[in-house]
C-alpha positions as semicolon CSV with decimal commas, in nm:
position;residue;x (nm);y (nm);z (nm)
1;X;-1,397;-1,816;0,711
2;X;-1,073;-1,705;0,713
3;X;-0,879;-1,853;0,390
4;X;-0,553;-2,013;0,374
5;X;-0,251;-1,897;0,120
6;X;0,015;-1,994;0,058
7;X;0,355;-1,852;-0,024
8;X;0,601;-1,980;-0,251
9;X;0,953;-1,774;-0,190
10;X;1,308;-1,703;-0,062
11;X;1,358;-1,599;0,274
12;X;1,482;-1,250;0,405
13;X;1,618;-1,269;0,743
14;X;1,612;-0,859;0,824
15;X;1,211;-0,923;0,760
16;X;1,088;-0,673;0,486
17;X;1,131;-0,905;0,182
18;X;1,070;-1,249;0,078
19;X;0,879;-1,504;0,286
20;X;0,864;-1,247;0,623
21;X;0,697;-1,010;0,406
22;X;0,466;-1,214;0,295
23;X;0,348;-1,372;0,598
24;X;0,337;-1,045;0,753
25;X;0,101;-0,895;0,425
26;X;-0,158;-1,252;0,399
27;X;-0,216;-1,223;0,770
28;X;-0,284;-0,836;0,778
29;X;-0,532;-0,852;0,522
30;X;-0,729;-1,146;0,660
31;X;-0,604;-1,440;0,583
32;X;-0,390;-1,705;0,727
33;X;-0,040;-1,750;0,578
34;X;0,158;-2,043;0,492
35;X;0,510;-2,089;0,328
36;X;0,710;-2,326;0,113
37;X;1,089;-2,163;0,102
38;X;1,244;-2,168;-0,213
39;X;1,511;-2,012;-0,099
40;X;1,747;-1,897;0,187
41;X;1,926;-1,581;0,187
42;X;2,220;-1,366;0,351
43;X;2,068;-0,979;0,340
44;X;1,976;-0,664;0,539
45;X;1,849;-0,324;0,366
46;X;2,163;-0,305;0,190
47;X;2,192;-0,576;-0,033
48;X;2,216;-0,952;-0,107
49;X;2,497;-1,129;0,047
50;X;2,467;-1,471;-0,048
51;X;2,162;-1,689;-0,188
52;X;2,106;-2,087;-0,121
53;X;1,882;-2,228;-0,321
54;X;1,712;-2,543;-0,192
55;X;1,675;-2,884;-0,392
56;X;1,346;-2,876;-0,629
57;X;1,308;-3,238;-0,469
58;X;1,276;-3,073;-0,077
59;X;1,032;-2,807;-0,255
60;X;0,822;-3,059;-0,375
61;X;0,835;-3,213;-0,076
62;X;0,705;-2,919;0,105
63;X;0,448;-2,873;-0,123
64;X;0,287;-3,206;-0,094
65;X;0,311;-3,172;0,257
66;X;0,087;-2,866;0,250
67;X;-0,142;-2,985;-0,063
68;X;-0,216;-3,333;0,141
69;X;-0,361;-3,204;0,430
70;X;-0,488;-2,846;0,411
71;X;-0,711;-2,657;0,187
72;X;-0,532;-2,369;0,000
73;X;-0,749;-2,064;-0,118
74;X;-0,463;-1,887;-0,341
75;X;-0,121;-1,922;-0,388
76;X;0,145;-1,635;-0,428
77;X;0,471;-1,714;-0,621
78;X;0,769;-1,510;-0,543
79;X;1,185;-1,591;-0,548
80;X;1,214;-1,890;-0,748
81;X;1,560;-1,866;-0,860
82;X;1,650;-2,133;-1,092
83;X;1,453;-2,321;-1,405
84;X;1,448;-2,638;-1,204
85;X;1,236;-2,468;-0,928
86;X;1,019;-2,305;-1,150
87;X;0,928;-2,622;-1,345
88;X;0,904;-2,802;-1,047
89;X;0,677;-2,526;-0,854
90;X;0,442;-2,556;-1,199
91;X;0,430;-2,958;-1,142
92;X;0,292;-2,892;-0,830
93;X;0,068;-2,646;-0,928
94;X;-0,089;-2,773;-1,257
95;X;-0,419;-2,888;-1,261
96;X;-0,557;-2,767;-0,870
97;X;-0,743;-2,457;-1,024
98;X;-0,625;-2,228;-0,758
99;X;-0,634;-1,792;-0,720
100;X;-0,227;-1,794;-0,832
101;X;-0,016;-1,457;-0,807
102;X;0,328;-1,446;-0,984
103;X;0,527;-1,205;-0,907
104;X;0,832;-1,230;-1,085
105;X;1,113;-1,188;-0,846
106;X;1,460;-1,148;-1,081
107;X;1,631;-0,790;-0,908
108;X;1,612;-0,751;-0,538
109;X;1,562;-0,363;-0,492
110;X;1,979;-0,315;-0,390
111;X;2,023;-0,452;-0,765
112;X;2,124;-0,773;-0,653
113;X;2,027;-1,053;-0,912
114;X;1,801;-1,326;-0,821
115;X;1,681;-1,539;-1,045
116;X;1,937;-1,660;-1,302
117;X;1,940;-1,495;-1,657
118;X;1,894;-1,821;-1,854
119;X;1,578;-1,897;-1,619
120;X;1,361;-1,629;-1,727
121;X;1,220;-1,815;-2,046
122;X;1,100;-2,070;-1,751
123;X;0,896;-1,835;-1,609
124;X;0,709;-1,818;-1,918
125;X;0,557;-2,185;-1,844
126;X;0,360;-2,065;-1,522
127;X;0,206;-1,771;-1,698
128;X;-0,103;-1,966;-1,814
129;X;-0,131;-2,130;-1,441
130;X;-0,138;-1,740;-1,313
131;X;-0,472;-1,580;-1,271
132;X;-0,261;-1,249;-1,263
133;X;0,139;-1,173;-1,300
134;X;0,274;-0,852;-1,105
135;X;0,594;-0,734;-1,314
136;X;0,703;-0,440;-1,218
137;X;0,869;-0,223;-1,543
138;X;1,280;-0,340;-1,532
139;X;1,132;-0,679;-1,443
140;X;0,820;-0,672;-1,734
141;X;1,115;-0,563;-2,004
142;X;1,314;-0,818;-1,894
143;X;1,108;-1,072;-1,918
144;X;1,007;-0,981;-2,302
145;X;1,346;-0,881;-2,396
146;X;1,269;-0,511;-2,473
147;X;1,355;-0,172;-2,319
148;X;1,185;-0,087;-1,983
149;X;0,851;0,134;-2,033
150;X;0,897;0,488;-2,006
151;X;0,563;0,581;-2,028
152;X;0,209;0,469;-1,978
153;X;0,128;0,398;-2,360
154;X;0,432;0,158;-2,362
155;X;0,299;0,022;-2,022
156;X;-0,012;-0,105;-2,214
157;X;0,170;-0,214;-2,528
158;X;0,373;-0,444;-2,241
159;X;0,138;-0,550;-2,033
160;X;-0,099;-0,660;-2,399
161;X;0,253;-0,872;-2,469
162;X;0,279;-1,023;-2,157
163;X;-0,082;-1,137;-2,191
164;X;0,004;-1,265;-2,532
165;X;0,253;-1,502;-2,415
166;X;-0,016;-1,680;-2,155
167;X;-0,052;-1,475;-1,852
168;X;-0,456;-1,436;-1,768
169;X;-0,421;-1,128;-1,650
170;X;-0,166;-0,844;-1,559
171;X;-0,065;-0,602;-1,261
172;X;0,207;-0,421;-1,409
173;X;0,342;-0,143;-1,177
174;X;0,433;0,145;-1,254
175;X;0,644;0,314;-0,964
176;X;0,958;0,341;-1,194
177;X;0,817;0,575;-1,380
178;X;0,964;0,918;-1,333
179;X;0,645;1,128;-1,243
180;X;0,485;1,245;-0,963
181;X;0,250;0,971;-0,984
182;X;0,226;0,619;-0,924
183;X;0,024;0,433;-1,147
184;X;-0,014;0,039;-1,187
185;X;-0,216;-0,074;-1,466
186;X;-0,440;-0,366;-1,488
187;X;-0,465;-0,569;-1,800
188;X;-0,734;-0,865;-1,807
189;X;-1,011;-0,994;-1,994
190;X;-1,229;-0,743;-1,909
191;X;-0,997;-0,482;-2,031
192;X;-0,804;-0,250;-1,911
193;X;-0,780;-0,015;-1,549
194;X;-0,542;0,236;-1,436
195;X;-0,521;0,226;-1,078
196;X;-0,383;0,563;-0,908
197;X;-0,155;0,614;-0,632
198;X;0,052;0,889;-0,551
199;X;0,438;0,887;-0,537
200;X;0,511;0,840;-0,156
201;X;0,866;1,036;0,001
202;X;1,081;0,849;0,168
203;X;1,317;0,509;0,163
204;X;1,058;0,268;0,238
205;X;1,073;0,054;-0,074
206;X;1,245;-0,291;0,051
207;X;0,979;-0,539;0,000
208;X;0,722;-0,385;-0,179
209;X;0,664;-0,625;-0,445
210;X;0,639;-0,898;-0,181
211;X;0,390;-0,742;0,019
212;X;0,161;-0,613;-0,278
213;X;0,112;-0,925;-0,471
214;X;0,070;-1,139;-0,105
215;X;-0,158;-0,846;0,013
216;X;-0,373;-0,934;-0,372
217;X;-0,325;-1,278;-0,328
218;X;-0,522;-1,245;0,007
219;X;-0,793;-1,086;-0,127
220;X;-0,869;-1,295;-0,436
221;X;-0,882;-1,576;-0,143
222;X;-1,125;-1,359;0,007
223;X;-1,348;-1,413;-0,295
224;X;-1,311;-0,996;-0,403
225;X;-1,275;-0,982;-0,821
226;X;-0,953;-0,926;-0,974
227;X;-1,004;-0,544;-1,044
228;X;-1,151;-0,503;-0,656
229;X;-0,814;-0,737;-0,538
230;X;-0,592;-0,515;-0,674
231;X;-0,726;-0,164;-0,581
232;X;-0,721;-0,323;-0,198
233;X;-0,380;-0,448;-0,249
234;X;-0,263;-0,127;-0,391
235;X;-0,465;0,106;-0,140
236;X;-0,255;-0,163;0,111
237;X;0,055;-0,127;0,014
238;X;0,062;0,256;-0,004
239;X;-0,039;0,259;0,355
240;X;0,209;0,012;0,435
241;X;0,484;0,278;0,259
242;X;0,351;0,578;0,429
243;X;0,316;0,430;0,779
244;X;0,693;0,288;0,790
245;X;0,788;0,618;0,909
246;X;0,776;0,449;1,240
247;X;1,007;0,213;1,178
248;X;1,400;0,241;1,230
249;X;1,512;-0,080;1,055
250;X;1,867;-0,066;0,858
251;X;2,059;0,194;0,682
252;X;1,971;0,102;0,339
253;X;1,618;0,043;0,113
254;X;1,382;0,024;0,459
255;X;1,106;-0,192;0,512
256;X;0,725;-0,101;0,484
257;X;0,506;-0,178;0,789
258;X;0,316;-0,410;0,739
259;X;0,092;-0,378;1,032
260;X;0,037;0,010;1,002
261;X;-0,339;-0,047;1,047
262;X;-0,344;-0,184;1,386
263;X;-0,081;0,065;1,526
264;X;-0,261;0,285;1,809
C-alpha cells in the first residue's frame, strides 16, 4: 500500500522549499503527497519577497476537506506563520493519533523571517501532538530562548529541553555546526542516537529542512521505527544535496534534487 501524507506549509514558487519540496520528498520516498497551504509566498534562491498568510478559517477548511474523505498515514507540519494558524492546525489535529513531523519553520535559509516572533510560544502547544520535532540549532535556541548549540554536548542538553517542554521525540540537526561533520542527533524514549553524515560542498542548501522532515514523515507512514525513519530520511537528504550538482536553478541558496535516485 502506498500511504498518504499530508503536508501542512507555505508555498515556494522557484520549487526547492515549502509545499514543492515537500511533495517532491513524500512522493520520492514512496508515498503519495497531499497539501494544505498555509501560506503563499514571493521568493527565488535569494530571498523572501513577500509572505501572504491565508485565513486559519480557509485552513481549516482545507483540512476537513482532506480529513473527511481520505485516510492520512502521517502528517508533516512546516511554515505556519502566525499563532492563529498554529492553534488552529492543532484543532485539527488533536485527537486523530496520527505519525506527526514538526518542523519548525521560523528563518528561511536567506535569513528571511517567517514565523512571527511573538508566535513561537504557540508552537509549544503542538509539541505533545508531535511524534518527533526537527529543529535545526538557530531554530532549537530560538525556540527555548537560549544561545544556539555550539557543540554536541549542548546539542543533547537542547534537544533533553525540548523534550521537557512536550515534544515525544527529537531530530535536532546539526549542520550548523562548524566541523567537518554533519551530525543530527536523535532524542526519544528510547534514548539517545547520533546519526552521521558528512559535510557536503557546495550551495545546495535551499529546502533542506523541508525535504528531510517530509522525506521522515514518509517513512514513519511506511510503518519503519522512529530511529530507522530518520537514518532513511537523513541517508535521503544527503543524496538529495550531493546529486543537485545537476541542477542550474537560481543564483542564490540552490535547491536539492529531489529525484536524484531515478536520474539515469
Amino acid at each position: 500500500m502506498i500511504p498518504n501524507v499530508l503536508s501542512i506549509a507555505g508555498s515556494d514558487p522557484s520549487g526547492g522549499a515549502g509545499i514543492q519540496a515537500d511533495l517532491k520528498a513524500i512522493s520520492a520516498n514512496g508515498g503519495y503527497a497531499m497539501a494544505v497551504l498555509t501560506a503563499l509566498t514571493a521568493q527565488n534562491t535569494q530571498g523572501v519577497r513577500a509572505a501572504q498568510l491565508l485565513e486559519p478559517a480557509f485552513i481549516r477548511a482545507q483540512l476537513d476537506a482532506i480529513f473527511e474523505d481520505i485516510e492520512v498515514h502521517a502528517v508533516k507540519i512546516g511554515m505556519l506563520g502566525s499563532a492563529a494558524i498554529t492553534r488552529c492546525v492543532a484543532e485539527a489535529l488533536a485527537g486523530r493519533g496520527l505519525p506527526v513531523v514538526l518542523d519548525p519553520v521560523m528563518v528561511a535559509k536567506s535569513g528571511d523571517r517567517l514565523l512571527a516572533a511573538e508566535a513561537v510560544q504557540a508552537l509549544h502547544a503542538l509539541f505533545p501532538l508531535a511524534t518527533v520535532i526537527t529543529p535545526n540549532l538557530p531554530e532549537a535556541a530560538d525556540l527555548l530562548g537560549a544561545e544556539e548549540a555550539r557543540s554536541r554536548p549542548r546539542m543533547e542538553t537542547q534537544a533533553q529541553a525540548l523534550r521537557d517542554l512536550g515534544a515525544g521525540a527529537v531530530l535536532l540537526k546539526g549542520g550548523h555546526l562548524s566541523q567537518d561533520d554533519s551530525p543530527d542527533l536523535l532524542s526519544h524514549p528510547g534514548g539517545s542516537l547520533w546519526i552521521e553524515g558528512p559535510r557536503l560542498p557546495g550551495r545546495a542548501a535551499h529546502g533542506t529542512g523541508c525535504t528531510l522532515s517530509s522525506a521522515l514523515a514518509t517513512q514513519l507512514a511506511l510503518g519503519h521505527p522512529l530511529p530507522e525513519a530518520c537514518q532513511r530520511a537523513k541517508d535521503y537528504i544527503s543524496g538529495a544535496i550531493a546529486g543537485a550538482d545537476r541542477l542550474r536553478v537560481g543564483q542564490g541558496h540552490g535547491p536539492t534534487d529531489h529525484f536524484f535516485a531515478h536520474r539515469s
